[in-house]
C-alpha positions, 0 to 999 in steps of 0.5 A, spaced: 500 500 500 502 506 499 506 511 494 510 507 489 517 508 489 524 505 489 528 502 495 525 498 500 519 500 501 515 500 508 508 500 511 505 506 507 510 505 501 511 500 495 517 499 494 520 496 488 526 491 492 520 488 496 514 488 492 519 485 486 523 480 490 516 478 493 513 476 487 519 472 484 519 469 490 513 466 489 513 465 482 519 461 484 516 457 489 513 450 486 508 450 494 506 456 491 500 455 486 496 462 485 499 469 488 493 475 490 496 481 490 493 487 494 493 494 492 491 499 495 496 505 492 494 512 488 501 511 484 507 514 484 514 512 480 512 511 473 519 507 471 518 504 478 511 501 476 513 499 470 519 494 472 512 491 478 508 489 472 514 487 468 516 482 474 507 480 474 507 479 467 512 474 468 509 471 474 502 470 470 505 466 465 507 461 471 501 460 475 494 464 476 494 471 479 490 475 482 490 483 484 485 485 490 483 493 489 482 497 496 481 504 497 485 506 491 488 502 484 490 509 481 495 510 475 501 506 477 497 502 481 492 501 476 499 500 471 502 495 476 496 490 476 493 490 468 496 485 466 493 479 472 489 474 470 483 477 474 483 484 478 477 485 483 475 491 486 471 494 492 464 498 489 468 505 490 476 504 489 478 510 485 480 505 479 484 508 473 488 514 472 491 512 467 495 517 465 503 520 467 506 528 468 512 531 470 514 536 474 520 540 474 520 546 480 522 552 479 525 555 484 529 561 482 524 566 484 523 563 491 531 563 493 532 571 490 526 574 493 524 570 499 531 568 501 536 573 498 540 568 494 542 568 487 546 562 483 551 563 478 554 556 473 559 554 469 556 550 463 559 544 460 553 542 455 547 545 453 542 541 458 548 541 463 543 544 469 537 541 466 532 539 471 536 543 477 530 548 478 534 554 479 531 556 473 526 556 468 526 550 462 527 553 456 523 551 450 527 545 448 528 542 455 520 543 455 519 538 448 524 533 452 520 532 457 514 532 454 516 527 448 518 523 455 511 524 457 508 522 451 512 514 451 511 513 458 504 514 456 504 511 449 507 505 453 502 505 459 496 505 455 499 500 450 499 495 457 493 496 459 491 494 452 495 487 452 493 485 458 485 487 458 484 485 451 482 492 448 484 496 444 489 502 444 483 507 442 480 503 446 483 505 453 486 512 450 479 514 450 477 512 458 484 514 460 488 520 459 487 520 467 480 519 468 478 515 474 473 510 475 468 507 481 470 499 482 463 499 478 463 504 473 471 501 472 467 494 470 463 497 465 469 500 462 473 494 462 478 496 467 476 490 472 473 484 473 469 483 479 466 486 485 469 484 491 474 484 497 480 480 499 476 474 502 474 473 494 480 474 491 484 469 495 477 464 493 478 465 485 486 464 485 484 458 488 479 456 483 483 459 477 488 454 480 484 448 481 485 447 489 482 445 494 486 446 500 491 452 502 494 455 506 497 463 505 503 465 505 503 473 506 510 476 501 513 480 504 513 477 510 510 480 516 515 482 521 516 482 529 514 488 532 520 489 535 523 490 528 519 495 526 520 499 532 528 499 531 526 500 523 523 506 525 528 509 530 533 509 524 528 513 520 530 520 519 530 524 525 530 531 521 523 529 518 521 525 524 521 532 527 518 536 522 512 532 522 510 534 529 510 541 525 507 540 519 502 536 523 497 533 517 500 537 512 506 532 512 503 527 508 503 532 503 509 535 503 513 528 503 508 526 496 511 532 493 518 532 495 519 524 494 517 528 486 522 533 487 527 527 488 525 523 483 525 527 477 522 522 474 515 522 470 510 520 475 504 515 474 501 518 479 494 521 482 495 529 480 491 530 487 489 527 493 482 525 495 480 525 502 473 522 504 470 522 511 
């Protein structure tokens, strides 16, 4: 669950080391007969999202698998699971998105005149500051991004396609960053069925032909001593700068994980709240 990045990954990140590692274990095991993989995620790395789906492409073509939607299964989660043998969704999981973007911040104005700081350079190359943020991209850093937005999209569609049976028009038509309900994401061909978890383990089962099991959770669940040494290791500086922010945190961690990346995003544009 969580936002989809690169690294290890935690409670409230997907990470690609131990989402991919857990579904190659699986795929490996011969005691494992159907794998049912939950997301509830509103997106994140798009190049991230794309080694995920490549590892379940390569999971499905060995034994039946399964993805069980929460809350959300937005862009890069949606992109991660399009290709399952079955998707199941809850009646409300925001379900689509499919679409990418790219943001380069601009940060000059902010350092001059708020914090009194100029920045002066020595280029090697034409693009040797690309992407610093110091200034505003000129007109063919603009077209270097957007051409890189366009084939990350062009790639995103194309495997939904594939792996839903559609078209590329198609899914081009409901894409372009629309989200969907569970129940209008069947009418459009995005999910199979409505359901829970509970549900999704009972049609691996049935896909793979068993009748007793046992679930085997990837990755495994740790010790609650473990997370608690995990989390005292954490970065002390952001620890404290929650207390500050307070519920603005989570924002300002999706944005800055953004910043950091530089990569283009498959990745809700927005954040959507219900209470």
């Amino acid at each position: 669950m969580g936002e989809i990045n690169g690294g290890e990954g935690s409670e409230t990140v997907i990470g690609k080391d131990n989402i991919v590692d857990a579904i190659r274990k699986a795929r490996k095991q011969d005691n494992v007969k159907a794998i049912v993989m939950r997301v509830n995620s509103p997106g994140g790395s798009a190049l991230i999202s794309d080694l995920i789906w490549k590892e379940v492409e390569l999971a499905k073509a060995e034994k039946p698998f399964v993805v069980s939607y929460g809350r959300y299964a937005a862009s890069g989660g949606y992109y991660i699971s399009c290709g399952a043998d079955k998707i199941i969704a809850e009646p409300t999981t925001l379900t689509g998105s499919i679409g990418v973007f790219s943001i380069i911040p601009n940060m000059q104005k902010f350092f001059d005149s708020k914090l009194g700081i100029t920045f002066d350079g020595v280029k090697s190359g034409k693009f040797s500051d690309f992407a610093s943020g110091l200034r505003p991209l000129n007109m063919d850093e603009k077209n270097i991004l957007q051409k890189q937005v366009d084939f990350v999209y062009s790639t995103f569609v194309n495997n939904v396609a594939t792996g839903r049976q559609m078209s590329f028009d198609e899914v081009n038509n409901i894409g372009q960053g629309r989200i969907w309900s569970g129940l209008q994401a069947i009418d459009l061909g995005l999910v199979d069925e409505i359901g829970g978890l509970k549900y999704a383990i009972e049609s691996a089962k049935e896909l793979a032909k068993i009748d007793d099991y046992k679930i085997i959770e990837y990755p495994a669940i740790k010790e609650p001593f473990q997370e608690l040494i995990e989390t005292l290791q954490e970065d002390m500086s952001a620890m404290l700068f929650s207390d500050e922010l307070d519920n603005l945190f989570s924002h300002y961690s999706t944005a800055l994980n953004m910043v950091k990346s530089k990569e283009v995003q498959a990745r809700l544009p927005f954040e959507i709240e219900m209470n």
